[in-house]
C-alpha positions in Angstrom: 19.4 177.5 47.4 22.1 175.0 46.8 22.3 171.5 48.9 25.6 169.4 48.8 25.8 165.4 48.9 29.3 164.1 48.9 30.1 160.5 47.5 33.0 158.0 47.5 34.5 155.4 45.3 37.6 153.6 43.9 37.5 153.4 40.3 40.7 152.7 37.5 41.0 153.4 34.1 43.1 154.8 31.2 43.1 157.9 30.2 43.6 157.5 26.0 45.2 160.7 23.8 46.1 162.5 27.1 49.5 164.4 27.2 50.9 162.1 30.6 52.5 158.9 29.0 51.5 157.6 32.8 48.2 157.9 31.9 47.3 157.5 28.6 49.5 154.1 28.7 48.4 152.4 31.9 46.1 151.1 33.9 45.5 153.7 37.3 43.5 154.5 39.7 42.0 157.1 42.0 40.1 157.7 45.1 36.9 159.9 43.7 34.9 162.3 45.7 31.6 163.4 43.6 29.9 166.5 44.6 26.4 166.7 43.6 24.8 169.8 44.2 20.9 170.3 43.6 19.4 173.6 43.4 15.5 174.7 44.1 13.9 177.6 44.7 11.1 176.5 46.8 12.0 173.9 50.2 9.6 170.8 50.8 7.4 170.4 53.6 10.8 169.6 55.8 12.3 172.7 55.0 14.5 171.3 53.0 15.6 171.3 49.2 15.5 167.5 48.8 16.0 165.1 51.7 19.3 163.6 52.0 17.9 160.5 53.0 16.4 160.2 49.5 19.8 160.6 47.8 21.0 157.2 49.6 18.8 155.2 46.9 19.3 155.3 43.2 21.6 158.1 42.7 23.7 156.5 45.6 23.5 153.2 43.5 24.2 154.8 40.4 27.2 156.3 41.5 28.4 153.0 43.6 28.4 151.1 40.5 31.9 152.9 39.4 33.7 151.8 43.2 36.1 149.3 42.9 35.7 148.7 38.5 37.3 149.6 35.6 35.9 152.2 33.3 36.9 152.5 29.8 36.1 154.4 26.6 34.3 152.0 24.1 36.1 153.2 21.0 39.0 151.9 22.7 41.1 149.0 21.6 39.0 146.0 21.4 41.2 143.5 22.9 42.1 146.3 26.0 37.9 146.6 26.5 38.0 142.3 26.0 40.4 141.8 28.9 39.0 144.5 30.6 35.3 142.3 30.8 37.4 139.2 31.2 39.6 139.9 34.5 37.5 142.5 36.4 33.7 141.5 37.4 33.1 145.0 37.5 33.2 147.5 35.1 31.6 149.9 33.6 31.8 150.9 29.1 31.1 154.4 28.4 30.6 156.8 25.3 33.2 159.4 26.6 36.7 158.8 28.0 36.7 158.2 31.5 38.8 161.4 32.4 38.1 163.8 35.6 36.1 166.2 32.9 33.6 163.3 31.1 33.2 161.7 34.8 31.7 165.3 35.9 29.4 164.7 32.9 28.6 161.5 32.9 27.4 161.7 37.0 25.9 165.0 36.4 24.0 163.3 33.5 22.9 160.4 35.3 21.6 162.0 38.6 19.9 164.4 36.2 17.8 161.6 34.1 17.0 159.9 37.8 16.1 163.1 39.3 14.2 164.0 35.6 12.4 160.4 36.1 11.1 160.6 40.4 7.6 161.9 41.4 8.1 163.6 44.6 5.8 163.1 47.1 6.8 166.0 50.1 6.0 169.2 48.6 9.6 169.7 46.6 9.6 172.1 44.3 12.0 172.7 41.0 14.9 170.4 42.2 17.1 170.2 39.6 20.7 169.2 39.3 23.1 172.6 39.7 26.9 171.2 39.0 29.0 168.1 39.9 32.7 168.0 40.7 34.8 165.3 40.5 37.9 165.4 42.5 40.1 162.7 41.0 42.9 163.8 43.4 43.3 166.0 46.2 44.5 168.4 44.1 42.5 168.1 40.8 38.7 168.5 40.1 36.4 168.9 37.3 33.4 170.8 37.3 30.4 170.5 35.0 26.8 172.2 34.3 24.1 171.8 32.0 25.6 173.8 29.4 28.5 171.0 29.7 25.8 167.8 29.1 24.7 169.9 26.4 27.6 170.6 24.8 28.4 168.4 21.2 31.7 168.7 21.1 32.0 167.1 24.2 30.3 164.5 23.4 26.3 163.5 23.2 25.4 160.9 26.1 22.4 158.5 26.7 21.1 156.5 28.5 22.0 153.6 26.2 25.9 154.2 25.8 26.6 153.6 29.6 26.7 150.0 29.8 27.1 148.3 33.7 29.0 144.9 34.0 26.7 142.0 35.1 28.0 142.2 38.2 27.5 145.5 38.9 23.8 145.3 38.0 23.2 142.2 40.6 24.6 144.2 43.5 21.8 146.9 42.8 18.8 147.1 45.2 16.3 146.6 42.1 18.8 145.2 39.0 16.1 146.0 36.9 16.2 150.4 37.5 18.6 150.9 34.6 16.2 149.6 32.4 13.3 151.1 34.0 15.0 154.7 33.7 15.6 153.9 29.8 12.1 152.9 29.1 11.0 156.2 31.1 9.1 154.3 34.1 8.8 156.8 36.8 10.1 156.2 40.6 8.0 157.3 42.8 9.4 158.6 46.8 7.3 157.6 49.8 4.8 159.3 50.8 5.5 161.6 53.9 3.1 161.1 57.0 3.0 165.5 57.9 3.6 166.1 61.6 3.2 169.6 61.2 0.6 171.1 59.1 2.0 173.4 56.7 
């Protein structure tokens, strides 16, 4: 079974070595939607694949930390990533280039190492991360799977190469989960009181 959680943010960027001179040559942004679908074959004790409720933590502050920043590649122009860190608070330095296809990637990466990195606590059985789209416009979306994380050619990504602004850390719930999901320190869900014995 497949569950659906929708997220929103503003986010700009440059899109380098793209065929649009618009893009590949200035600064532009986009209202994102991100998709992130989780698969299981067994529902927890709520009947559910994974609560909802739970997403609204680190996966929701994970993928806040891209609303209203800059992304940009870091084999980029040095002086482009210097003013990028010196006239926006927020921002975020990644391994890929921040296009539609490598933003599919990078969320579908993230919520996986997050998910990868929780002790469940409500009977859940083998959630896993199924695909993530990106709509970058309303007409546009990319879509990736694990074969796509996986892939080489598109680029290898860790943990380490996705670097947050200061600024975006601070306005975290715990600014210290980044580096707890790098050193591998497990987050654990509350405990869930059963009203119904199943």
């Amino acid at each position: 079974m497949l569950i659906r959680k929708l997220f929103k943010f503003e986010n700009a960027h440059i899109v380098r070595n793209c065929s649009s001179d618009r893009c590949k040559r200035s600064i532009h942004g986009h209202s994102y939607k991100v998709e992130l679908l989780l698969k299981a074959s067994k529902l927890d004790h709520g009947q559910m694949v994974y609560d909802f409720g739970l997403l609204k933590g680190m996966i929701k502050d994970i993928f806040d930390s891209f609303d209203h920043a800059i992304c940009f590649w870091q084999h980029d122009d040095s002086a482009y990533i210097e003013a990028c860190k010196t006239f926006s608070a927020r921002w975020v330095a990644l391994p890929v280039s921040p296009s539609a296809e490598q933003f599919s990637r990078i969320f579908f990466f993230l919520a996986q190492e997050i998910m990868k990195s929780t002790v469940t606590q409500n009977g859940e059985g083998d959630v896993e991360v199924y695909s993530v789209i990106v709509h970058e416009t309303d007409t546009g979306y990319a879509q990736s799977f694990q074969e796509d994380i996986e892939n080489e050619q598109m680029g290898l990504l860790r943990l380490d190469q996705i670097v947050f602004s200061d600024q975006v850390v601070a306005e975290w719930s715990d600014p210290e989960m980044y580096e707890k999901l790098k050193q591998g320190i497990k987050f654990i869900n509350p405990e869930v009181d059963l009203q119904v014995k199943v």
